[in-house]
C-alpha positions, 0 to 999 in steps of 0.5 A, spaced: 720 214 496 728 213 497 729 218 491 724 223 495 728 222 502 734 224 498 732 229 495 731 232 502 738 231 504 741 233 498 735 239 499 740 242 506 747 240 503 747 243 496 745 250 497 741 254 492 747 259 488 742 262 483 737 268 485 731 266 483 725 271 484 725 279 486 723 281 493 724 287 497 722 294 496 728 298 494 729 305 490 732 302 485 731 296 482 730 290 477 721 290 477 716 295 480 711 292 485 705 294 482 702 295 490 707 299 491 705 305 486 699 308 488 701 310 495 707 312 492 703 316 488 698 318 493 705 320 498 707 326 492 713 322 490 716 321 496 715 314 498 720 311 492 722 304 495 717 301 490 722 297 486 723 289 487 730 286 486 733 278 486 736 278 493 735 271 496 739 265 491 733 260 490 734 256 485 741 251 484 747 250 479 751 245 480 756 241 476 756 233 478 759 227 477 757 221 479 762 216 477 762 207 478 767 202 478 766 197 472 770 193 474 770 185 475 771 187 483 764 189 483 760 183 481 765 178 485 763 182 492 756 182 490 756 190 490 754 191 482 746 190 483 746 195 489 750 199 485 746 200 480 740 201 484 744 207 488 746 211 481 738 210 479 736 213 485 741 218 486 740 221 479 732 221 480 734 224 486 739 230 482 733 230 477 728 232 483 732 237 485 734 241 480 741 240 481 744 243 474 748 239 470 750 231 472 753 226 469 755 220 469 761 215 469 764 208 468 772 206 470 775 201 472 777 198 464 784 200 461 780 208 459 773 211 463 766 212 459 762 217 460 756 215 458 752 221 460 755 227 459 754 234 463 750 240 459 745 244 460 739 243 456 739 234 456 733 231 457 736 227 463 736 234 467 730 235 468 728 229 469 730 221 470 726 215 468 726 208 465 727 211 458 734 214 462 736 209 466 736 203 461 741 205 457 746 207 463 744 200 466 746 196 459 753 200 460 755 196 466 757 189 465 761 190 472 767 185 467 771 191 465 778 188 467 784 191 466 791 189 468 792 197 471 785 197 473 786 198 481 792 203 480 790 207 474 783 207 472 780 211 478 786 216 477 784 216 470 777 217 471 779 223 476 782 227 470 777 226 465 772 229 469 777 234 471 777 235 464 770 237 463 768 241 467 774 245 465 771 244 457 764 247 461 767 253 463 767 251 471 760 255 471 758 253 477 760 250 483 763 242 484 
């Protein structure tokens, strides 16, 4: 239920960029619209907009990364929990929607992890399930200390998801 309620707030915020399907009746085009080719017959040739091109974006391509902080901050104001929940709820929500490509990620110790990489084609893309969120969740211990973790880790995490979406080509849009 909250995955769904989500999925329709993130449905208005992140706008399709994909064209999806044709429509339209246009003289040149993409696909013919079988309605359209007996009257064009029937008119001698002259009702000639019988073609359908993809004018409306339809489907979406974004690149997400969802990053939470693994340190022992976390467990000692009570956060970790909710914050797991959170991620399993965010990503059946993008896996719902059919964002694109998401990752996820852990900082908060001496060097980030990433411990589900951005790529299209991934199983996670599709959909979320247990059999996706039970190796993220061994993943956090939310004991990750690290004497420069709260002024180095997080600007760490910023330039290794920099970096992949870099090594992704930048796609789509972030």
């Amino acid at each position: 239920p909250l995955a769904a309620m989500l999925c329709e707030q993130l449905r208005t915020i992140l706008e399709p960029t994909m064209k999806g399907r044709l429509q339209g009746y246009y003289r040149t085009g993409k696909r013919i619209s079988m309605r359209r080719v007996i009257p064009f017959i029937a008119s001698n040739y002259r009702r000639d907009k019988i073609w359908l091109r993809r004018t409306k974006p339809s489907k979406r391509e974004y690149q997400i990364i969802v990053a939470i902080d693994n340190s022992r901050s976390m467990s000692e104001c009570g956060v970790g929990p909710m914050a797991l929940q959170t991620l399993c709820t965010v990503c059946q929500a993008m896996a719902q929607l059919e964002v694109g490509e998401y990752a996820v990620m852990a900082f908060g110790s001496a060097e980030p992890q990433v411990l589900l990489p951005l790529g299209a084609g991934q199983p996670h893309a599709a959909m979320f399930g247990y059999e996706q969120a039970a190796p993220l969740l061994t993943e956090f211990t939310f004991e990750e200390e690290s004497v420069e973790s709260h002024n180095q880790s997080f600007a760490d995490m910023m330039r290794l998801s920099s970096s992949m979406f870099d090594e992704r080509g930048g796609s789509g849009p972030t």
